[in-house]
C-alpha positions in Angstrom: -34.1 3.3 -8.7 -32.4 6.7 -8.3 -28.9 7.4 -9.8 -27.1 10.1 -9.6 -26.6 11.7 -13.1 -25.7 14.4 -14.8 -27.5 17.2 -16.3 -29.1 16.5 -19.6 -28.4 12.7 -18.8 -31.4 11.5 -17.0 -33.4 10.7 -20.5 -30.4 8.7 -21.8 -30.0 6.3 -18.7 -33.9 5.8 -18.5 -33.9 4.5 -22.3 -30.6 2.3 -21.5 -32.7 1.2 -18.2 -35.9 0.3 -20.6 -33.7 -1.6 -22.8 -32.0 -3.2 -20.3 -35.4 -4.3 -18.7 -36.7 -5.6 -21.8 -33.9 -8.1 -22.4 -34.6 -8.9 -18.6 -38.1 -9.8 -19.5 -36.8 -11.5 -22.6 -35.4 -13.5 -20.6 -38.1 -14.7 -18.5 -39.8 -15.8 -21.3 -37.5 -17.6 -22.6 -36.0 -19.2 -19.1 -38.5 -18.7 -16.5 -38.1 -16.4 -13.6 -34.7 -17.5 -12.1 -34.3 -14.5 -9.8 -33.1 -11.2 -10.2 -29.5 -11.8 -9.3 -29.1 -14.5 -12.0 -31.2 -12.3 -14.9 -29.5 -9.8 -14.5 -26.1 -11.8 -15.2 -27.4 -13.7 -18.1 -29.0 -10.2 -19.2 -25.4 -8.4 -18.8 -23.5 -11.6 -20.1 -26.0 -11.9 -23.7 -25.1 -7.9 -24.1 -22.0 -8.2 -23.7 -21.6 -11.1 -26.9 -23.7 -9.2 -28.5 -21.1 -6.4 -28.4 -18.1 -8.5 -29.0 -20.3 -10.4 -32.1 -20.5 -6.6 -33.5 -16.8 -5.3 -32.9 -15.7 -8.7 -34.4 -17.8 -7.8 -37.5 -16.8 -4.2 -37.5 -13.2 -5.1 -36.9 -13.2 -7.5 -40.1 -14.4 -5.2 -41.9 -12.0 -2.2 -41.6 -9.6 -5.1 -41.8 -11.2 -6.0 -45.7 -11.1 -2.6 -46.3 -8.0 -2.5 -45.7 -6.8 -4.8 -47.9 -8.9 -4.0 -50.5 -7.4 -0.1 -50.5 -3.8 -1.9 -49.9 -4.4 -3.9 -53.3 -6.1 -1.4 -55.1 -2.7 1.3 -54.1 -0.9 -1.9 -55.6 -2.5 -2.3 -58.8 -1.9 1.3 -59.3 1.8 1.6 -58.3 2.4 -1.7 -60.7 0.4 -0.3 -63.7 2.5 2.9 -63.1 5.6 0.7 -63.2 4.8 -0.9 -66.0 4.1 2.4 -68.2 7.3 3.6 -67.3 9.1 0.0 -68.0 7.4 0.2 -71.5 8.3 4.0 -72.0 12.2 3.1 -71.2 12.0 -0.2 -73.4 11.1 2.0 -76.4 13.2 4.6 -75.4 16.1 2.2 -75.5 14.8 0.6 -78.9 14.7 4.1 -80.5 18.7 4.7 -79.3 20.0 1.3 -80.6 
């Protein structure tokens, strides 16, 4: 099939069109021939959870990391308070 694509693109769209005819054969073996129209939509359809699987797992994890840099920040900024709380205390204890 011809497409019309920029310079220095050509080599990309023929490895995305490899890829995307493997998963069509994939397919065939796993379902039988059910016609071009209808492997190409499961084809499109099983990318397209696999994507949404992967951004799901990507997104929970800059979400936990996050978190985890949120609590660590925490920790700090309370050990912080509590070596000044302690500093003042004696302070105070030295005056009285």
């Amino acid at each position: 099939m011809r497409s019309a694509a920029r310079p220095g693109q050509e080599a990309r769209l023929e490895e995305l069109g490899a890829r995307f005819d493997q998963r069509v054969k994939e397919l065939i073996e796993a379902l039988g021939d059910l016609g071009a129209e209808r492997l190409f939509l499961a084809a499109g359809l099983s990318i397209l959870d696999e994507l949404d699987a992967q951004a799901a797992n990507s997104g929970s994890k800059a979400l936990d990391d996050r978190i985890r840099n949120l609590e660590n920040r925490a920790a700090t900024l309370l050990t912080d308070a509590a070596a000044r709380i302690e500093m003042l205390s004696r302070r105070v204890d030295e005056a009285s």
